[in-house]
TORTOR-475628 format. One record per residue: x, y, z of N, C-alpha, C in turn. Coordinates in Angstrom, 1 decimal. Last residue first. Layout:
BEGIN
<r <X, Y, Z>, <X, Y, Z>, <X, Y, Z>>;
...
//
This chain:
BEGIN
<r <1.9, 0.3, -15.3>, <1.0, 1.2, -16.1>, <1.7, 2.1, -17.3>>;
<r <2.7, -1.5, -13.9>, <1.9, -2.0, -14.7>, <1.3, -0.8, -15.2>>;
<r <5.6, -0.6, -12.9>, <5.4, -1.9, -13.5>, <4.7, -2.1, -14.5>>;
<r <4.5, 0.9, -11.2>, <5.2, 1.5, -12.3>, <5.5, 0.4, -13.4>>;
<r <3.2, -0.8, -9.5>, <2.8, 0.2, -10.0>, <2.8, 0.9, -11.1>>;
<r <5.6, -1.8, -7.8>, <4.5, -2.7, -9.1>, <3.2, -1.6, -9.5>>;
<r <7.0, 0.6, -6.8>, <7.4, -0.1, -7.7>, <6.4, -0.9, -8.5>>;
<r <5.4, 1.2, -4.6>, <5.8, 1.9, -5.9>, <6.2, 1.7, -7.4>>;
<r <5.3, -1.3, -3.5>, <4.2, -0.9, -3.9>, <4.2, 0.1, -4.9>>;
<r <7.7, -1.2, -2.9>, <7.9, -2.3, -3.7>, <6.6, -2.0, -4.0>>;
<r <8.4, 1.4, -1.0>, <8.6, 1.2, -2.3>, <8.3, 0.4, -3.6>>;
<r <6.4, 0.0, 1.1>, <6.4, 1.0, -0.3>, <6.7, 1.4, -0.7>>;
<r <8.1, -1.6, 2.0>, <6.7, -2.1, 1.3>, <6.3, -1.3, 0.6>>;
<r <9.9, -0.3, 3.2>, <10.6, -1.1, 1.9>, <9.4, -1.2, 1.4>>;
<r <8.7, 0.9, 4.9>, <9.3, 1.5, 3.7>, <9.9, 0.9, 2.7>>;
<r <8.1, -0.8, 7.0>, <7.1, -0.3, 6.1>, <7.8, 0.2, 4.9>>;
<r <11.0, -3.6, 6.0>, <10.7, -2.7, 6.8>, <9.1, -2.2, 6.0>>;
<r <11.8, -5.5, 4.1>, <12.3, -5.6, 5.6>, <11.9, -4.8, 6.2>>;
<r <10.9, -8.3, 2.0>, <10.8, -7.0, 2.6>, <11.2, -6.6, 3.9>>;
<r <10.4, -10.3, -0.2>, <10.7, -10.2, 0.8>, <10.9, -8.4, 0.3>>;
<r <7.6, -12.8, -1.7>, <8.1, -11.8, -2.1>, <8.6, -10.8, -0.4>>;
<r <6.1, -15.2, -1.1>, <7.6, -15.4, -1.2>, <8.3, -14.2, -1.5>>;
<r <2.9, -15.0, -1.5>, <3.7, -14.7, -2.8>, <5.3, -15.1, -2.3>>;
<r <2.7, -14.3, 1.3>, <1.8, -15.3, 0.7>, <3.1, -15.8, -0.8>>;
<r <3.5, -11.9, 1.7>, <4.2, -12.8, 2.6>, <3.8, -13.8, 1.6>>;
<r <2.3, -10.1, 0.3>, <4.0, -10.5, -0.4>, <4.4, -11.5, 0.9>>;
<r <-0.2, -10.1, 1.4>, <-0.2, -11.3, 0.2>, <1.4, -11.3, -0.2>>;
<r <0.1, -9.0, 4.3>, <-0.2, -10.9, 3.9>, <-0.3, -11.2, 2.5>>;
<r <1.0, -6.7, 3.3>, <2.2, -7.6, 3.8>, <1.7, -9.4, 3.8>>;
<r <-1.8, -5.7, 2.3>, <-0.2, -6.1, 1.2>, <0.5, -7.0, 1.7>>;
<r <-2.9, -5.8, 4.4>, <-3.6, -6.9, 3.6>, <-2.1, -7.3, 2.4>>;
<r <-1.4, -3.7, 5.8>, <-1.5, -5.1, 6.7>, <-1.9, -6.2, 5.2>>;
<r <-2.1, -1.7, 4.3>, <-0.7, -2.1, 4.9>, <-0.6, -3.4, 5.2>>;
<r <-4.7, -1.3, 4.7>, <-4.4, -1.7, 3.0>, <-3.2, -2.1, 3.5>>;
<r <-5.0, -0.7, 7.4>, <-5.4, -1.9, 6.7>, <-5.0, -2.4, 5.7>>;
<r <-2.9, 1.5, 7.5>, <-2.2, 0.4, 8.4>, <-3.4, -0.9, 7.8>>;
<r <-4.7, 3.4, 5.7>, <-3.1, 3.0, 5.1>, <-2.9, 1.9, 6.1>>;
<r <-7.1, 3.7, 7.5>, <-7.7, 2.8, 6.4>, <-5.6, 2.7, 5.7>>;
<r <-5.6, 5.1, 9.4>, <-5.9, 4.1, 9.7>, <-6.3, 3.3, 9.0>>;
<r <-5.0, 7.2, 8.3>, <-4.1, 6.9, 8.2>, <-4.6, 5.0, 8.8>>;
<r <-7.4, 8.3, 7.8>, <-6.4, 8.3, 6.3>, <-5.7, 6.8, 7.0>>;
<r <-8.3, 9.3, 9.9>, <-8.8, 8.1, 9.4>, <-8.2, 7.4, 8.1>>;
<r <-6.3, 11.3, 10.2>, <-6.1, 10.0, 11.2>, <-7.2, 9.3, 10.5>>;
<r <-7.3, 13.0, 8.1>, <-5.8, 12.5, 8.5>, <-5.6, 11.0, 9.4>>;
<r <-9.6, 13.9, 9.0>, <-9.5, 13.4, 7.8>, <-8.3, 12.5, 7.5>>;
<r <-8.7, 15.4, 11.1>, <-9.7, 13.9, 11.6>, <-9.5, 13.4, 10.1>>;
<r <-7.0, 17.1, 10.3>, <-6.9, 16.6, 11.6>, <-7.4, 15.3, 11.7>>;
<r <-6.6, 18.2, 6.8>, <-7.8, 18.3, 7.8>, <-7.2, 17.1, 8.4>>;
<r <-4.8, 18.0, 4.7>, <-4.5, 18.8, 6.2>, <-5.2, 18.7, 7.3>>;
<r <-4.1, 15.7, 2.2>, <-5.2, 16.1, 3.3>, <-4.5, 17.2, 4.5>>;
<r <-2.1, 15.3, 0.5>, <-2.9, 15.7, 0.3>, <-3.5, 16.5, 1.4>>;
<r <-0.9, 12.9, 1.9>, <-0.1, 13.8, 1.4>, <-0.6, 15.2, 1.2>>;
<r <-3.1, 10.9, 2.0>, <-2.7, 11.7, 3.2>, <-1.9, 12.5, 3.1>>;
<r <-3.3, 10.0, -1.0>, <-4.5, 11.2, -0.5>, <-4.0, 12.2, 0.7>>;
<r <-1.3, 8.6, -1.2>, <-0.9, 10.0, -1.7>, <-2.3, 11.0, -1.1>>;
<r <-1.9, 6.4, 0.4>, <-0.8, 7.4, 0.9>, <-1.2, 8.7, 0.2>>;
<r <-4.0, 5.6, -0.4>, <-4.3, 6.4, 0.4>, <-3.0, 6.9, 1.2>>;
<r <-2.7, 4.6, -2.8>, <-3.7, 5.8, -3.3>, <-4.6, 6.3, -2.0>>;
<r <-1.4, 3.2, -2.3>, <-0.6, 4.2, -2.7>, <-1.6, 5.0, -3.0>>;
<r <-3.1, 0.7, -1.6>, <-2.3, 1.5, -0.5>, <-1.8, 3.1, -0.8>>;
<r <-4.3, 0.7, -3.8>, <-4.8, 1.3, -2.9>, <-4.2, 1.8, -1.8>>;
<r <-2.1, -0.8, -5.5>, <-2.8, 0.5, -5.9>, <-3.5, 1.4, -4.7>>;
<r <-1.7, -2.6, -3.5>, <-0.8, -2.1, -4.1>, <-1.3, -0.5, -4.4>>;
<r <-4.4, -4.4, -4.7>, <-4.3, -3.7, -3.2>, <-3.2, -3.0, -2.8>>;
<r <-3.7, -4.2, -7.2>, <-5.0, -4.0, -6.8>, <-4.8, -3.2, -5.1>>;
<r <-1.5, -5.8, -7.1>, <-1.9, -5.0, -7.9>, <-2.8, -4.0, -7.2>>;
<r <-2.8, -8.4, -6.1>, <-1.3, -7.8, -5.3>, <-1.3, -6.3, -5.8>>;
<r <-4.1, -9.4, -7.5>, <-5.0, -8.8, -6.3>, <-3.7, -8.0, -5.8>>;
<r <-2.7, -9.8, -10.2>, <-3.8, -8.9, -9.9>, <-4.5, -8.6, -8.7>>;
<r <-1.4, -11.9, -9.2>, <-0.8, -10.7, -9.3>, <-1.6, -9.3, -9.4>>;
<r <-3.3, -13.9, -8.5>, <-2.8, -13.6, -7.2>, <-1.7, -12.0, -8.1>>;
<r <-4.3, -14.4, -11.3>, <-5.2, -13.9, -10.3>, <-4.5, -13.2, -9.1>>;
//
């Protein structure tokens, strides 16, 4: 259960990074980015939860890149 939510919310992060990669529009951008610091926050409490370490945003997604690549 707890790898599948890790998964899950993993996926989402990376799937409102790659949107804001995407987006130009100004307002569309800053709400992007504000729904990425939630999904951001919810990943870091479950690799905190899980014992899984990280030292920076960028490490978190990579390691979000990474269980990604993992499971598909």
């Amino acid at each position: 259960m707890a790898k599948s939510k890790l998964y899950n919310v993993a996926r989402r992060y990376i799937d409102v990074i790659e949107l804001m990669e995407r987006t130009s529009d100004a307002q569309k951008l800053a709400d992007l980015e504000e729904e990425r610091v939630i999904w951001h926050n919810k990943l870091l409490k479950i690799l905190k939860r899980e014992g899984i370490s990280f030292k920076d945003r960028e490490s978190v997604t990579r390691l979000a890149y990474h269980l990604l690549r993992g499971n598909e």
